[in-house]
DRENBA-549831 format. One record per residue (C-alpha): residue number from 0; residue in one letter; x, y, z. Coordinates in nm, 3 decimals. Example, Ala and Ser with C-alpha at 12.3 -4.5 7.8 and 13.67 -1.06 7.14 Angstrom:
2
+-----+------+---------+---------+---------+
! pos ! code !       u !       v !       w !
+-----+------+---------+---------+---------+
!   0 !    a !   1.230 !  -0.450 !   0.780 !
!   1 !    s !   1.367 !  -0.106 !   0.714 !
+-----+------+---------+---------+---------+
***
This chain:
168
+-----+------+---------+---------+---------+
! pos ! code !       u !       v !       w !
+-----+------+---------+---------+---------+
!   0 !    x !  -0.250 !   2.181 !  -0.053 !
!   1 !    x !   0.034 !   2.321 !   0.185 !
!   2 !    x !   0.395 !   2.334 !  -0.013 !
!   3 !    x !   0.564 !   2.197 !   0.314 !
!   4 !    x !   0.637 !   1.790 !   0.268 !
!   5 !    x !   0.688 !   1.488 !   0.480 !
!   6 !    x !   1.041 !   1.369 !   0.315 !
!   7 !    x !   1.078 !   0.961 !   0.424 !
!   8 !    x !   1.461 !   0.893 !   0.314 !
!   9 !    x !   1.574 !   0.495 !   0.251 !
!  10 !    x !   1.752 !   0.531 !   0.607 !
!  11 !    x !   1.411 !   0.614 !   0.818 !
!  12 !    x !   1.211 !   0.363 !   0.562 !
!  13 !    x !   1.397 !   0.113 !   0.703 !
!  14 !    x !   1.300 !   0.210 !   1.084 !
!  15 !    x !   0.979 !   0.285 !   0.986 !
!  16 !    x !   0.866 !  -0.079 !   0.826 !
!  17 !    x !   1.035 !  -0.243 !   1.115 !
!  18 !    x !   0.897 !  -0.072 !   1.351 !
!  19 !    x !   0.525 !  -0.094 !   1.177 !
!  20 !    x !   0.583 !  -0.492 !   1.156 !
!  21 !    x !   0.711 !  -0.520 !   1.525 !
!  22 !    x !   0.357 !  -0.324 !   1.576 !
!  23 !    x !   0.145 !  -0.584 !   1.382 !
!  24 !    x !   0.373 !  -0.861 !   1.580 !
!  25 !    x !   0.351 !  -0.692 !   1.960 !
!  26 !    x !  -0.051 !  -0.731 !   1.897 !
!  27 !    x !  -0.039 !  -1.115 !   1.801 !
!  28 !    x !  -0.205 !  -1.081 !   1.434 !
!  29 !    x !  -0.023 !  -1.348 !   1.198 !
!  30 !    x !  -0.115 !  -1.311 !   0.888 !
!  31 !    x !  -0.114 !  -1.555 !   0.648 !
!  32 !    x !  -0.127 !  -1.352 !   0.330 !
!  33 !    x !   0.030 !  -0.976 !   0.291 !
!  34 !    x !  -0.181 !  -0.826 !   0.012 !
!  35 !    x !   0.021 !  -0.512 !  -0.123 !
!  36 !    x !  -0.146 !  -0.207 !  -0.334 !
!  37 !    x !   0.045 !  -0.119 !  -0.634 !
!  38 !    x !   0.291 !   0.066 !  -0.645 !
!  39 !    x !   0.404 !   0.197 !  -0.320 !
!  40 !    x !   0.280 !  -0.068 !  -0.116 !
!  41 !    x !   0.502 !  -0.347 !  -0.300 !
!  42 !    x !   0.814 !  -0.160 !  -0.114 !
!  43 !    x !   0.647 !  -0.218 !   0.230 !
!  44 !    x !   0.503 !  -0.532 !   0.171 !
!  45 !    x !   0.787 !  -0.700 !   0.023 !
!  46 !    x !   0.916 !  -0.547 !   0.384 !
!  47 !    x !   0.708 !  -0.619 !   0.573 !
!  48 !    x !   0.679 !  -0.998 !   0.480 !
!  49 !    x !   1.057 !  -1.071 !   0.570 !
!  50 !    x !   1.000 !  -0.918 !   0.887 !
!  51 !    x !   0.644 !  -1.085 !   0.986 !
!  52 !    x !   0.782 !  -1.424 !   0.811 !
!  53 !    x !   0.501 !  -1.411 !   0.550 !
!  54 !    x !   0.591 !  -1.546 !   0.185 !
!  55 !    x !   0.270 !  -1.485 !   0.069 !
!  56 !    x !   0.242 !  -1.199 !  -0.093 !
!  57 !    x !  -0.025 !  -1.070 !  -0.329 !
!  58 !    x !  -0.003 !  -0.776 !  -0.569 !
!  59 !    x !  -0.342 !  -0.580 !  -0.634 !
!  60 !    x !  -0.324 !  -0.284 !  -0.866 !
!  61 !    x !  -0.522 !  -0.006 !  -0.807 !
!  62 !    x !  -0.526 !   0.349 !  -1.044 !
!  63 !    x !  -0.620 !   0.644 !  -0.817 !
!  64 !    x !  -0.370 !   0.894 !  -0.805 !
!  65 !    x !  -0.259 !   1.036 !  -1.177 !
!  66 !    x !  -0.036 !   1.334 !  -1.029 !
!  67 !    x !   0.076 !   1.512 !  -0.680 !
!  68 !    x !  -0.297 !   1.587 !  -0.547 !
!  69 !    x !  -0.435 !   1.487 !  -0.881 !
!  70 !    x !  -0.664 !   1.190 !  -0.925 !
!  71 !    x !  -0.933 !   0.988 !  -1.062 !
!  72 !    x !  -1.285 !   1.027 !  -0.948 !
!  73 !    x !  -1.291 !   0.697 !  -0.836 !
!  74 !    x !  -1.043 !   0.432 !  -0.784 !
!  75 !    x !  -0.995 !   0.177 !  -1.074 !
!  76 !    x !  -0.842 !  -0.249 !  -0.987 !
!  77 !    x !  -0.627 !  -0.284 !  -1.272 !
!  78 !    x !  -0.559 !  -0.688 !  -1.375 !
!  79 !    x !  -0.435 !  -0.966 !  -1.308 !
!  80 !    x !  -0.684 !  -0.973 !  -1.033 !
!  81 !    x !  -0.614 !  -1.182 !  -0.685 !
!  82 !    x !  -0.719 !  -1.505 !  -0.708 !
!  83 !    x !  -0.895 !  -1.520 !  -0.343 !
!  84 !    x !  -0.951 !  -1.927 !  -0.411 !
!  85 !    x !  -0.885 !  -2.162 !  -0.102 !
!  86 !    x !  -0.862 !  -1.875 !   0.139 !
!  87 !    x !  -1.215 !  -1.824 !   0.301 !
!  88 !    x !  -1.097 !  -1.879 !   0.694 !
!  89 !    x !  -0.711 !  -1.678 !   0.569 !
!  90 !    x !  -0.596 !  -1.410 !   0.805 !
!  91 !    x !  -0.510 !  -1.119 !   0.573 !
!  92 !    x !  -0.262 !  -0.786 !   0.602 !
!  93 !    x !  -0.338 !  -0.534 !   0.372 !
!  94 !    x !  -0.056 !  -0.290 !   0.344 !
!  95 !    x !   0.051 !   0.079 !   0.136 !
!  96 !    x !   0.214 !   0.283 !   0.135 !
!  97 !    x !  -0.021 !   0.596 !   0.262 !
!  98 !    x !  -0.396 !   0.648 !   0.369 !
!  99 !    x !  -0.485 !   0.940 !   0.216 !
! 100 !    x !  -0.814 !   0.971 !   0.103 !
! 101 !    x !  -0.833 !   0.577 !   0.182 !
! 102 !    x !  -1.073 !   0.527 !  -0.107 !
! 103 !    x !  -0.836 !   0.287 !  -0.219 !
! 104 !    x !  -0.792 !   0.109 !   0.093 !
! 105 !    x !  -1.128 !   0.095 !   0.170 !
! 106 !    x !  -1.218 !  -0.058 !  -0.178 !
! 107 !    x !  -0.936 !  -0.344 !  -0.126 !
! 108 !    x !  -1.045 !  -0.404 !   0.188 !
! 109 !    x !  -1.434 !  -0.414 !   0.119 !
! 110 !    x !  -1.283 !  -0.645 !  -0.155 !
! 111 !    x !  -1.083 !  -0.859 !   0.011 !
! 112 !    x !  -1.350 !  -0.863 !   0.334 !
! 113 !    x !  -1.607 !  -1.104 !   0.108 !
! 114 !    x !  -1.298 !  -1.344 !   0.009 !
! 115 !    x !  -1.091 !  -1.440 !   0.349 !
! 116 !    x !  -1.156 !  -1.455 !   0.737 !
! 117 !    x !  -1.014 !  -1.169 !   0.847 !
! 118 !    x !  -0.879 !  -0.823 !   0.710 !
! 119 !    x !  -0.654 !  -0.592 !   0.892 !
! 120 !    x !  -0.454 !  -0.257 !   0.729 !
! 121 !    x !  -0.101 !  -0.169 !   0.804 !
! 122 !    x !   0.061 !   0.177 !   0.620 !
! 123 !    x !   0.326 !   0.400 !   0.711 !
! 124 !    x !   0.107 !   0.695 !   0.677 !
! 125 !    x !  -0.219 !   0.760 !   0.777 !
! 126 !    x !  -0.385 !   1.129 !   0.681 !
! 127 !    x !  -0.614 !   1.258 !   0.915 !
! 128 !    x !  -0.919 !   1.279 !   0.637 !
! 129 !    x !  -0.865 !   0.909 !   0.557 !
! 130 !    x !  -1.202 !   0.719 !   0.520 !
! 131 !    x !  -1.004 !   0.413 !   0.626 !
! 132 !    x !  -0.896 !   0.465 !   0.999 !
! 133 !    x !  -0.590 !   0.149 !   0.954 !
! 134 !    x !  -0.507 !  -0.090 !   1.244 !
! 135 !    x !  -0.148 !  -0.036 !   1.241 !
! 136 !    x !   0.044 !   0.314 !   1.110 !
! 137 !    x !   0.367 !   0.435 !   1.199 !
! 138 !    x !   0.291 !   0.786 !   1.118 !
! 139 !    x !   0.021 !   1.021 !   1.118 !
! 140 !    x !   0.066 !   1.363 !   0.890 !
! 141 !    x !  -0.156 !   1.567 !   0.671 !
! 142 !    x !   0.162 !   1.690 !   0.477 !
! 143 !    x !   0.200 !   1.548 !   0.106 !
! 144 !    x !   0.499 !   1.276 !   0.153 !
! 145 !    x !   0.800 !   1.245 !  -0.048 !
! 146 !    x !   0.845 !   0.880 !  -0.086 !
! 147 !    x !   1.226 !   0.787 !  -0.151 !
! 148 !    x !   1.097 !   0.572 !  -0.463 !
! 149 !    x !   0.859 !   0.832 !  -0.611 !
! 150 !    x !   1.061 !   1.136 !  -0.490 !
! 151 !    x !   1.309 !   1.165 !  -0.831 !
! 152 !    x !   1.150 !   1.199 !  -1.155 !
! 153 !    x !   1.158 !   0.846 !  -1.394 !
! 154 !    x !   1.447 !   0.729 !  -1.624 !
! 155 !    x !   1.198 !   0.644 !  -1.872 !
! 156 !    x !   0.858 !   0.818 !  -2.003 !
! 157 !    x !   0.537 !   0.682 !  -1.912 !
! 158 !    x !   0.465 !   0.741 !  -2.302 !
! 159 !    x !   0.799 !   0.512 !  -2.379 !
! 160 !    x !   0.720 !   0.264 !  -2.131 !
! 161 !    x !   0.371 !   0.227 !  -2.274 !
! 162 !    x !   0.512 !   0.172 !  -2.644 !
! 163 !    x !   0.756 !  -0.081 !  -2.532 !
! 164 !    x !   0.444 !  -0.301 !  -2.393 !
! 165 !    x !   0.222 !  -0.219 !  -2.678 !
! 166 !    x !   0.551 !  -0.367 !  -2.981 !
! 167 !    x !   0.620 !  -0.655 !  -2.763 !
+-----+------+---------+---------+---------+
***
């Protein structure tokens, strides 16, 4: 993997998911669900959904990546699981953060494709050796991206955080 980075500051996020949702809106798709992947999705969904005018928006958590260029063999949907009930004909937006390898996008979307009517993929980047090929990106690069919300190290350990849940 190169050293050089794609650096995405709070300032250009905010171009960036505006201009991605006045992409999705410019080719008439109205959604009537935004489902996000966990973690970095959630930022542009929540997005995303304000600018689209979609309050529905689902969470699904997916385990893939465990480090910078480090990751699971396969991706792994984490509960609580979307409850796809009453949505058979539903227009759907999936949306992340990045298509990298797009195994993770392609196993929410092969998900989510037996459940609803339709399935389209928004992201703000899209990496050239993506499986997934998404209907709406505002950026291609094959440069690893530093996210402003992933970019600084966390407050709290992933070991703390885990023993808080575990002695509530």
């Amino acid at each position: 993997m190169s050293d050089e980075r794609e650096t995405l500051d709070w300032s250009t996020y905010g171009t960036a998911v505006r201009s991605l949702s006045q992409t999705v809106a410019a080719d008439g798709y109205r959604p009537e669900m935004i489902l996000s992947i966990a973690r970095g999705g959630l930022f542009v969904a929540g997005s995303m959904g304000y600018a689209l005018s979609v309050k529905n928006i689902y969470v699904m958590n997916v385990e893939y990546y465990t480090g910078v260029d480090e990751r699971l063999p396969v991706p792994v949907m984490l509960p609580p699981y979307v409850d796809f009930v009453e949505l058979d004909g539903a227009k759907v937006l999936i949306v992340d953060d990045v298509a990298d390898t797009g195994h993770t996008l392609k196993m929410v979307n092969d998900f989510t494709l037996e459940r609803v009517g339709e399935v389209r993929t928004a992201v703000l980047y899209e990496k050239s050796h993506s499986l997934v090929k998404c209907d709406y990106v505002w950026k291609r690069t094959d440069q690893w991206i530093n996210f402003p919300w992933s970019t600084e190290p966390p407050v709290v350990s992933a070991e703390d955080a885990r023993h808080r849940v575990l002695d509530a």
